[in-house]
N, C-alpha and C positions, 0 to 999 in steps of 0.2 A: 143501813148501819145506825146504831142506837149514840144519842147525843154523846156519851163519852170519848168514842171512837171517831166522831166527826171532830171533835175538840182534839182530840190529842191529831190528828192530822191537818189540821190548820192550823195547828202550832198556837193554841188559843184553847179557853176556857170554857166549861160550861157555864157558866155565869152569864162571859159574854155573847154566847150564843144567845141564848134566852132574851138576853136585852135585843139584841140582832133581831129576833121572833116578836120581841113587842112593839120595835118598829118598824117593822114590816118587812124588813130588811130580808128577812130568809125565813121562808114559811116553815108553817106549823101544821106539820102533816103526825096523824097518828095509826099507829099500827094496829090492830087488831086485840091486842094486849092492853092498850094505851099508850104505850111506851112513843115517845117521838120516833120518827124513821124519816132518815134522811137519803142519799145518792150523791151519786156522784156528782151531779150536777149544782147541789147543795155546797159541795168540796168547792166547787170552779166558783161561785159565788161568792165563799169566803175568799179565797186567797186573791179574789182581782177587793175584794173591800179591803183587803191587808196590802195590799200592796199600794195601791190610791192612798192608805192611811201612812204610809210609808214616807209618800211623797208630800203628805201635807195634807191632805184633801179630808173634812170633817166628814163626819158619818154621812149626813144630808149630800153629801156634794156626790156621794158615792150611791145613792139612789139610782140614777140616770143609767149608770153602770150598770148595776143588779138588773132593772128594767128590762135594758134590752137584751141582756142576757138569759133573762126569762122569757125574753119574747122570741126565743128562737137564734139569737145572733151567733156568727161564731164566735166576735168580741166585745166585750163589753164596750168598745167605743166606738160601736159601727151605728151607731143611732144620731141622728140629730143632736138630740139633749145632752149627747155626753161629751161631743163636739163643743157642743155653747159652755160647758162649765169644763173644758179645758182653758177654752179665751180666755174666761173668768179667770180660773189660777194662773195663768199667764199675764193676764195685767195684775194680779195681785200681788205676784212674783216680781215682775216689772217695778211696779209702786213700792216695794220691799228695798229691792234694788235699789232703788232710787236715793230712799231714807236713810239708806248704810251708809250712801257712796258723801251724802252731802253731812251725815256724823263724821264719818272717815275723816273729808276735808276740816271739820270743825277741831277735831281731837289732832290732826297733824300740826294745826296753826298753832294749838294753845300749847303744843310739845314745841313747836319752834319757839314763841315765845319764851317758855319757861328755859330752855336752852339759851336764849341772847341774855333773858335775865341771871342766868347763874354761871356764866362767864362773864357777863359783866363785876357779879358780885365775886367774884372769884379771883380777877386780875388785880391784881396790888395798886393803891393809890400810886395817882400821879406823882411821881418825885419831882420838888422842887429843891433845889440846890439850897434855895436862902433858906429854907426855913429847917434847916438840919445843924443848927447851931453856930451859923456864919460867921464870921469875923469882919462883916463889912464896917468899917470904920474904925475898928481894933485894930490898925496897923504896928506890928511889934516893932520898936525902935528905938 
């Protein structure tokens, strides 16, 4: 299939194909014409890169992938390498986690505070009896 046709079936651009081809990501085979010619196997390449990108994972992290898939695998993460930059997003994911959950707690405290403070400012001065224009020592008589 010629690159238009590979693009519109991985739901993707020729543009980015070609970037894909300059990094080595999805070869650069040519056909008899010149024209690029790609397969299906080209197809299964992209959409495991689109779907990795999907989840996070930057171009580079999606190498590992393409690799073993090119080396015959039935999955892109039947390899070694694609194993160890799972871990990777997983502790990066973890560390992400982490950084939420300890804002989360920062941004709940300073909602409680600003709550204690604007019921504070909110409840009506203490009343005191004398100082409402008393009559102590004005006894009428």
């Amino acid at each position: 299939m010629r690159i238009g046709e590979l693009a519109e079936r991985a739901g993707t651009t020729t543009r980015t194909l070609r970037y894909y081809e300059q990094l080595g990501l999805l070869p650069a085979r040519r056909a008899g014409n010149g024209y690029r010619a790609y397969g299906e196997e080209d197809l299964r390449l992209l959409r495991q890169i689109r779907s990795l990108q999907d989840f996070g994972f930057g171009l580079e992290e999606t190498r590992p992938f393409v690799e073993c898939l090119q080396a015959g695998h039935p999955e892109g993460d039947s390899c070694p390498a694609s194993l160890d930059v799972y871990r990777s997003k997983l502790t990066e994911l973890d560390e992400c986690i982490a950084r939420l959950q300890e804002v989360r707690a920062q941004v709940s405290a300073q909602l409680d505070r600003a709550r204690i403070e604007r019921t504070a400012e909110a409840a009506p001065p203490p009343r005191c009896e004398l100082s409402r224009g008393s009559t102590v020592g004005q006894e009428a008589g």
